[in-house]
C-alpha positions in Angstrom: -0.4 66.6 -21.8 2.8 67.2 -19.9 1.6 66.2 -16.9 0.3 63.0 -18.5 3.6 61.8 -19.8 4.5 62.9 -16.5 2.7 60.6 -14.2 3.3 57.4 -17.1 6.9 58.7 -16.7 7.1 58.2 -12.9 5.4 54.6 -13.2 7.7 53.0 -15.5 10.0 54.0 -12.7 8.4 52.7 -9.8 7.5 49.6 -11.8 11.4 49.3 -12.8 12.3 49.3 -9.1 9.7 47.0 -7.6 10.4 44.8 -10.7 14.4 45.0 -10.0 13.8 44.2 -6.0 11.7 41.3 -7.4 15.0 40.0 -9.3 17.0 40.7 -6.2 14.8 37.9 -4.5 14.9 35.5 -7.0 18.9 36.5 -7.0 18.9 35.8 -3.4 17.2 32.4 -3.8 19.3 30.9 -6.3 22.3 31.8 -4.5 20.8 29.6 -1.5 20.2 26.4 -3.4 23.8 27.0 -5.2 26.4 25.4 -2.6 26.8 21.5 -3.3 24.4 19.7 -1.2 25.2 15.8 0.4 23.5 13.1 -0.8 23.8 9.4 -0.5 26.4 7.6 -1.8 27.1 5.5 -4.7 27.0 2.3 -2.9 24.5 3.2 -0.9 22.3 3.9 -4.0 23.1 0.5 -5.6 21.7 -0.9 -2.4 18.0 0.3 -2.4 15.1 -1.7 -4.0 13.6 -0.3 -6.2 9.7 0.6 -4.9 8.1 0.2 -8.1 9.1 -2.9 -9.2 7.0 -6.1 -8.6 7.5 -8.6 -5.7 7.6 -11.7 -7.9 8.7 -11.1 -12.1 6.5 -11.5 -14.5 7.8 -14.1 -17.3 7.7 -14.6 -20.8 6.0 -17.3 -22.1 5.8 -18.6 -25.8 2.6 -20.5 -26.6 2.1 -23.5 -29.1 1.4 -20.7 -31.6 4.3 -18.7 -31.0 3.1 -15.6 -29.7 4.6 -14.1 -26.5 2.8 -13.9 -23.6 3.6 -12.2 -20.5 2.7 -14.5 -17.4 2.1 -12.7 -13.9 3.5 -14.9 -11.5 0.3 -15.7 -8.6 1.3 -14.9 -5.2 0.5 -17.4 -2.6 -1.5 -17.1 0.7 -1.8 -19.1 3.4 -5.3 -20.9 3.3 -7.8 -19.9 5.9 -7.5 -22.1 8.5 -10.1 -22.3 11.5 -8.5 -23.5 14.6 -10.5 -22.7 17.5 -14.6 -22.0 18.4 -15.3 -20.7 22.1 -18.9 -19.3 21.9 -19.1 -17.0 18.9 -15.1 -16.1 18.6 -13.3 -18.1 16.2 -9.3 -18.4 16.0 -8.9 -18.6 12.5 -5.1 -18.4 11.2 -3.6 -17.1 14.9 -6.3 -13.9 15.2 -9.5 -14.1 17.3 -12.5 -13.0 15.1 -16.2 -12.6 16.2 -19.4 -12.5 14.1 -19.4 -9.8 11.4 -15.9 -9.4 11.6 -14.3 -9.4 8.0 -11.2 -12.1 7.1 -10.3 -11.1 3.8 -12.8 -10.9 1.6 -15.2 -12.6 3.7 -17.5 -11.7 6.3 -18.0 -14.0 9.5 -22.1 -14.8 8.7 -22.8 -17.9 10.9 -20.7 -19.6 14.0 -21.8 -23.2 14.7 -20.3 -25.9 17.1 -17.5 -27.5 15.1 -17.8 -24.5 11.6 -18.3 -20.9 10.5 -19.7 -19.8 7.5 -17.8 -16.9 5.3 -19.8 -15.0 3.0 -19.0 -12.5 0.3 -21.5 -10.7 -2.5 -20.2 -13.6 -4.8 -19.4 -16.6 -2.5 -19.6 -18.5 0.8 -17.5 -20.7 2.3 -17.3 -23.0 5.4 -14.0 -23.7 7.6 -14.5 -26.6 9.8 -12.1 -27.2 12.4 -9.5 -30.5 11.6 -8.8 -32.4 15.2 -5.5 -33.4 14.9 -3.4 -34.3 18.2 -0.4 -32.1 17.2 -3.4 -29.2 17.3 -4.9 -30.2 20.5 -3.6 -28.0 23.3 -6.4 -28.6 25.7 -7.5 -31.8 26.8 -10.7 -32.3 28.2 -11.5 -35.4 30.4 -14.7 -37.1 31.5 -14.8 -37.8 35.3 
């Protein structure tokens, strides 16, 4: 029985010390992240955006009925505009696209001589190429 209470005796004691050097590196830690660390500045904080919040605000709109209703502002983009057919690459917007390439949403189905087609799994769309003189920057004579 003595020799029981013994052993138990001996590791309560070993636990106590691994448990103490287990303080002693939390201890040590703490004192690491204690000295004052340098951050940014006031003014420099007021400066940054913040990353959350929303390019364009959203606005409150009261109806005829008088309810409040939050409006999303929409954001704009350019309209696809096709400028250019050599063969089956298309300049549509300033970029050179091929067949099956993807603009957007849409996927390049069909090149034809003065159109594309556009195709997504709910629409299609066609882009014809505008002649304009300010557009023109090749000019192809008849001899």
């Amino acid at each position: 029985m003595k020799t029981i209470l013994l052993i138990i005796a001996i590791k309560i004691i070993l636990f106590a010390s691994t448990e103490n050097n287990n303080l002693k590196w939390v201890d040590t830690q703490i004192e690491a992240i204690k000295p004052e660390r340098k951050g940014l500045l006031d003014k420099d904080i007021k400066n940054v955006s913040n990353p959350f919040a929303a390019a364009l605000p959203s606005k409150k709109v009261v109806t005829k009925e008088g309810k409040v209703v939050v409006v999303k502002p929409i954001t704009k983009i350019a309209p696809l505009k096709l400028q250019s057919i050599i063969n089956n690459h298309v300049m549509i917007n300033g970029k050179w696209y091929t067949v099956d390439d993807m603009v957007r949403d849409y996927r390049i189905a069909k090149v034809r001589k003065n159109s594309i087609l556009l195709e997504n799994k709910k629409h299609e769309l066609k882009l014809f190429i505008i002649q304009s003189s300010a557009d023109s920057k090749i000019k192809i004579t008849k001899e």
